[in-house]
C-alpha positions in Angstrom: -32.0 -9.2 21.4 -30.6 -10.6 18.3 -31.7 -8.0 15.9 -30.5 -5.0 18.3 -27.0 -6.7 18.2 -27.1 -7.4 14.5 -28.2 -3.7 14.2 -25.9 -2.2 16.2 -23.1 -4.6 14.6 -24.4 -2.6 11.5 -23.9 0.6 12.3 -20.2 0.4 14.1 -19.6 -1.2 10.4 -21.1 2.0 8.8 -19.7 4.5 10.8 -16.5 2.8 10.4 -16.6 2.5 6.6 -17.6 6.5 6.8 -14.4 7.3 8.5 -12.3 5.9 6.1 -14.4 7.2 3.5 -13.4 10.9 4.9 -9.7 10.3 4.6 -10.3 10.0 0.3 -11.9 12.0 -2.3 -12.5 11.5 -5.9 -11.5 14.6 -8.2 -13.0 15.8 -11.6 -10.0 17.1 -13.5 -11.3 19.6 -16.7 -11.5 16.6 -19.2 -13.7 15.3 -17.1 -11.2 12.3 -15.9 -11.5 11.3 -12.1 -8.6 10.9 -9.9 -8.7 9.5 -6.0 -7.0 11.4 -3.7 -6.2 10.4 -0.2 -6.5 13.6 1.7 -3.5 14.9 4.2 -5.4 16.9 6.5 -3.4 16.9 9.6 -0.2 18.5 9.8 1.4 15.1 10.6 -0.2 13.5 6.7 0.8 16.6 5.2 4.8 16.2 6.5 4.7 13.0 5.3 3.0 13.0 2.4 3.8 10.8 -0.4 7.9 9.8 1.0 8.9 6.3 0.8 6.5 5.6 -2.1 7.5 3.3 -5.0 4.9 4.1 -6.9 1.6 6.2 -7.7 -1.0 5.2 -10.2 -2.2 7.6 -13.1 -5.4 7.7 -11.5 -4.4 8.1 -7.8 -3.2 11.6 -6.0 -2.8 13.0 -2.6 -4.3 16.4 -2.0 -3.6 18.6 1.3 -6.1 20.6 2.7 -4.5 23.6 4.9 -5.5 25.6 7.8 -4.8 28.9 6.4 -3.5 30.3 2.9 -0.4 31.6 2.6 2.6 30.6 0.5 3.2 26.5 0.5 6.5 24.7 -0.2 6.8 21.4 -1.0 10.3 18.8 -1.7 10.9 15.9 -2.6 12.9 14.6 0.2 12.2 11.0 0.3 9.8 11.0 -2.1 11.1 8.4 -5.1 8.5 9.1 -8.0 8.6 11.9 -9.9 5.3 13.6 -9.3 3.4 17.0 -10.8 2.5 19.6 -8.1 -0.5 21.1 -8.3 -1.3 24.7 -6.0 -5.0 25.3 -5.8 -6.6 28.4 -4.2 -10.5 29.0 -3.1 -12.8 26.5 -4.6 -10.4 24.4 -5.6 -8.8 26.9 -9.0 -5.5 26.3 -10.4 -2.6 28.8 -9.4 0.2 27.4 -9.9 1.7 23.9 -11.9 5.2 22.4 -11.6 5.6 19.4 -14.2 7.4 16.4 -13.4 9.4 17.9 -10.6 12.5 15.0 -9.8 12.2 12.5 -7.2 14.9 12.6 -4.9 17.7 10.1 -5.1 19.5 8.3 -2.0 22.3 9.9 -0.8 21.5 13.3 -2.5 22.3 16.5 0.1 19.2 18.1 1.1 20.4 21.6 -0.4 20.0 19.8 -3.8 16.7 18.0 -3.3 13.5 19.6 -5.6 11.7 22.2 -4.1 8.6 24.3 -5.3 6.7 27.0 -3.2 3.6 29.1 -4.6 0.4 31.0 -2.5 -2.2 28.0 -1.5 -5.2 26.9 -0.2 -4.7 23.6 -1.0 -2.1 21.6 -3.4 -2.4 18.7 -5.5 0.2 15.6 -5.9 -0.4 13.3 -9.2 1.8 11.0 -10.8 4.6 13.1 -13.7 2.7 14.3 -16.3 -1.2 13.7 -15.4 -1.6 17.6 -15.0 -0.7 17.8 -18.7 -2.3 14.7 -20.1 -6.0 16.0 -17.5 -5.5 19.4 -19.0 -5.0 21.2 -15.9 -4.1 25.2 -16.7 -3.9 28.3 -14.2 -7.3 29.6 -13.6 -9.2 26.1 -14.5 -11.3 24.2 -11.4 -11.4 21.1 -10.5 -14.3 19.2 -8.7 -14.3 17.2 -5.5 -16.7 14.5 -4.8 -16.4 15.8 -1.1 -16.9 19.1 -0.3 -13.5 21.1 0.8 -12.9 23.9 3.0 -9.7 24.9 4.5 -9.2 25.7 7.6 -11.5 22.5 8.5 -10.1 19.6 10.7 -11.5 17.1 7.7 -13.8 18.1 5.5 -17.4 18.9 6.1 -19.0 15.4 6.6 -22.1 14.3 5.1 -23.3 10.6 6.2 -24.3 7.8 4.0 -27.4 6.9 3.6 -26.7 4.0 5.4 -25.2 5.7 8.3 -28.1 8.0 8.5 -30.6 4.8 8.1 -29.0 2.5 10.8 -28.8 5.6 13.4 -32.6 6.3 13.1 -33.0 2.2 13.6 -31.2 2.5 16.4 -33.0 5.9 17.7 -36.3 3.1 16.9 -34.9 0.6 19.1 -34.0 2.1 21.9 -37.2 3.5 22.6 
């Protein structure tokens, strides 16, 4: 009895470590450098964004998967770092860059907050200047550690090893 409970104890630990794990994604910019992304996939992530953060490390990003293509505009309302904007199309290429487009500052009127718009399959927030200093041009890819497709709830899920080896011990068990 002890070893089914210390098993299944192990998988609700996997499974849970795996859907966390879907929520992030590490990058391979052209220079080969990795950035983690936390991924907004739901409308709700991607409205929200990266507002009300103080900061953003050189090796951190958020990148939103969409539904559907179609022209994307993104501002900086409530967003207090200065951040490059990245628009990606089809497996992951490079349309469109903005450099170091302003934070917003308190009290500013909406009218004159930042705001950037380009065609999109996905787009790609990193801290000012990291597009330049990762060599990131129009037409360039850049790799996901995950595999992407819009128009997906979350991206296409592959279990751990783990995961796969603890649900298999528990097919085992129970029979």
């Amino acid at each position: 009895m002890k070893n089914i409970i210390a098993l299944l104890l192990q998988f609700a630990l996997c499974t849970a470590a795996a859907g966390a794990a879907d929520k992030t994604a590490v990058l391979t910019m052209p220079d080969g450098s990795k950035v983690e992304v936390e991924l907004a996939l739901t409308p709700k992530e991607q409205e929200r964004g990266l507002m009300f953060r103080e900061s953003l490390a050189e090796d951190r990003g958020m990148l939103f998967v969409f539904k559907d293509g179609g022209v994307k505009t993104f501002w900086m309302k409530n967003t207090y770092i200065p951040l490059d904007i990245v628009f990606l199309g089809a497996g992951l290429k490079v349309t469109n860059i903005y450099h170091r487009v302003p934070r917003s500052r308190a009290g500013q009127p909406e009218m004159e907050v930042a705001k950037v718009s380009a065609p999109a399959s996905y787009v790609l927030e990193l801290a000012a200047g990291k597009a330049r200093k990762c060599g990131l041009k129009p037409n360039l890819f850049i790799r996901s550690s995950v595999p992407l497709a819009p128009g997906a709830a979350s991206p296409a899920k592959r279990q751990p090893a783990a995961v796969r080896r603890s649900t298999a011990a528990a097919a085992a068990v129970s029979r």
